[in-house]
C-alpha positions, 0 to 999 in steps of 0.5 A: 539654419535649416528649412527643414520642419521638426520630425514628429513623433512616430506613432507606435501603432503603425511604425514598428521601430517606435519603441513604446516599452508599453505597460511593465507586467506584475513580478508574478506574471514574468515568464522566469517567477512562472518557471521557478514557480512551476519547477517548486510544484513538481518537487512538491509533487513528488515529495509528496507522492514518495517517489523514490520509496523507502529504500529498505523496502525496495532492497527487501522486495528486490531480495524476495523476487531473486529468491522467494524461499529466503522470506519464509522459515522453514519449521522442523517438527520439535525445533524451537527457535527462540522468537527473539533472535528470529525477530532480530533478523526481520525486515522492518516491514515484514516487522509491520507487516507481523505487527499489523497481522497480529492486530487484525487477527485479534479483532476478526476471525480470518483465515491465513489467505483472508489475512495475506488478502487483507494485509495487501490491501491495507494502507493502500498496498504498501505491504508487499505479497511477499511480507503479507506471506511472511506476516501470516507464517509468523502471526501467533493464529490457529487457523482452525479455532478461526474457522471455529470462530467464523463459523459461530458467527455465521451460526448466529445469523441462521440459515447455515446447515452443514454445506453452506456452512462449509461453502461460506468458509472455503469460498475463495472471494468469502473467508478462504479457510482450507476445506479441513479448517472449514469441516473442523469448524463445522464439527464444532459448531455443531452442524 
């Protein structure tokens, strides 16, 4: 038999090979739950944000950037064009864009530059420059009875004569109306 006095436990506070495992952490402290967790927020994140977009309207806007010309009609006095077959070969955002158009001009008297304007901004700028354009160039407006309408609007607030009727109408930041729309208007209305 040996003399030799039993070993003592190691104290884990000063002997680093003492293996204390210590307090086990919660399943969603755990560093693979946290990675897994992380990873799920950013597919969610850009889920939500649309990355990607539609793909259509990327292909559109990629075809209106080569060639600009291809997004708006060419009109010849005394053609007539059936609207159905036009609409058939519309894009469908430039058939949203048409849609949303119509549905702003039938509430505002706007100018086709204030409705190009408008249209960009609508929805957060999901309507393109290039389909706003081609939404004015089919939306069924006559820009000068807007102009008219314009103006009889500020006529009822007063304090118009005939130059500023006509400034309020053609200021670029205000309604933008041509200035023989506005001149038009202004026949109209009287001033």
């Amino acid at each position: 038999m040996s003399n030799a006095p039993p070993p003592e436990p190691r104290d884990s506070a000063r002997d680093p090979l003492a293996q204390d495992p210590g307090p086990k952490r919660p399943w969603y402290k755990r560093a693979a739950f946290l990675v897994v967790l992380l990873f799920a927020g950013i597919v969610l994140v850009v889920w939500l944000a649309g990355i990607g977009g539609d793909d259509e309207q990327k292909e559109d806007e990629a075809e209106n950037a080569k060639d600009p010309g291809t997004s708006q009609s060419i009109e010849t006095p005394g053609a007539t064009e059936s609207p159905a077959s036009d609409e058939e070969s519309w894009t469908e955002s430039q058939k949203e864009a048409v849609q949303a158009a119509e549905d702003y001009v039938a509430v505002t008297a706007v100018s086709r530059t204030g409705l190009i304007r408008h249209l960009v901004t609508l929805k957060g700028g999901t309507v393109s420059e290039a389909d706003a354009t081609f939404a004015a160039d089919h939306v069924d407006a006559d820009w000068n009875a807007e102009a008219v309408e314009a103006a009889e609007g500020y006529m009822e607030q007063g304090g118009f004569d005939r130059q500023s009727l006509i400034r309020q109408l053609t200021a670029p930041s205000g309604d933008a109306f041509t200035q023989a729309q506005a001149e038009y208007a202004a026949d109209k209305v009287g001033v």
